[in-house]
Phi, psi and omega in degrees: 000136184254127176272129164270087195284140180240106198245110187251172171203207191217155182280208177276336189269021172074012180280126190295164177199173178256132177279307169212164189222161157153186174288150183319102186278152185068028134344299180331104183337179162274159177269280191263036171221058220290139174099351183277165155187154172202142186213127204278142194272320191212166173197131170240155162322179128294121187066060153317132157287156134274135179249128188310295182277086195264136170288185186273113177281351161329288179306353183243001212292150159253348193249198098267013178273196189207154199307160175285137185093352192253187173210163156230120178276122187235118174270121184223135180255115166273137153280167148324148209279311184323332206245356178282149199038047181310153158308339151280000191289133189225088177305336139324299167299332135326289203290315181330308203260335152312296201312302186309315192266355180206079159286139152094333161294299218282003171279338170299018194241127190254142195293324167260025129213132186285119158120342170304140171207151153219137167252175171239093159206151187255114202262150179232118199231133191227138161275121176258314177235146171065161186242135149218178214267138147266137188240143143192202229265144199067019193069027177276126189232168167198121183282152193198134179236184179337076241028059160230163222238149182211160195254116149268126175275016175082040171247154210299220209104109165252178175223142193237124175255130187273296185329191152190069115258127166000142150235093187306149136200167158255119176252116175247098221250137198221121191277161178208155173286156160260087172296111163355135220228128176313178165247000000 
């Protein structure tokens, strides 16, 4: 499915206009993770400005998680958990290719259990298609379909899609400080 961004600002007299429209660049399936994409949409600073031209911050991003105070908007598709590790599946090449495509995520990702992460961003996840399983610690799960919504507190967490069909979300990431967990 081709997502199309639409990106508006203002001319010179202060009139709204689209600065630029076309498809979502990093859509693209993954090469060694097939059905996966995660594609960064947007990003702000801390104190985000408006701007009559705003560039694209995609293109410049070194991370997508994004600074405290800052956000990152993310569209990501999971496949079905059946189509992950096929006998060809090669995991060093995979992860290679994670790192590249979500620099400053995929190093959060932990190796001896897959699919675990955590950021200190407080995340907003809307399910657009399809259903999948939040995993968190302890084998605590919630399963969430097609317009539900889920709030992460910086907490530790994988996503399972159990089904079998694709599961879309959108993700808005609001970077944050991490307070310290009593003792």
């Amino acid at each position: 499915m081709t997502t199309t961004r639409t990106v508006t600002g203002h001319d010179s007299a202060g009139a709204s206009i689209i600065v630029s429209q076309g498809p979502l660049p990093g859509c693209e399936e993954y090469r060694h993770s097939p059905g996966f994409s995660a594609a960064l949409v947007w990003q702000t600073a801390p104190q985000a400005q408006i701007a009559d031209q705003p560039s694209d911050p995609t293109c410049t991003a070194t991370s997508v998680l994004p600074a405290p105070g800052g956000t990152s908007a993310l569209l990501v598709s999971f496949p079905p958990d059946s189509l992950a590790g096929g006998s060809d599946f090669d995991p060093i090449a995979a992860g290679a290719e994670l790192c590249q495509r979500l620099p400053g995520l995929a190093e959060r990702f932990e190796a001896e259990a897959p699919g675990f992460h955590r950021t200190d961003s407080i995340d907003y996840g809307v399910v657009l298609e399809g259903e999948i399983t939040l995993e968190l610690d302890g084998g605590r799960t919630s399963l969430l379909r097609q317009g539900d919504i889920v709030v992460q507190m910086g907490t530790r967490h994988a996503w399972r899609n159990r089904g079998n069909t694709p599961a879309r979300l959108l993700f808005v990431l609001v970077g944050a400080h991490r307070v310290p967990l009593p003792t």
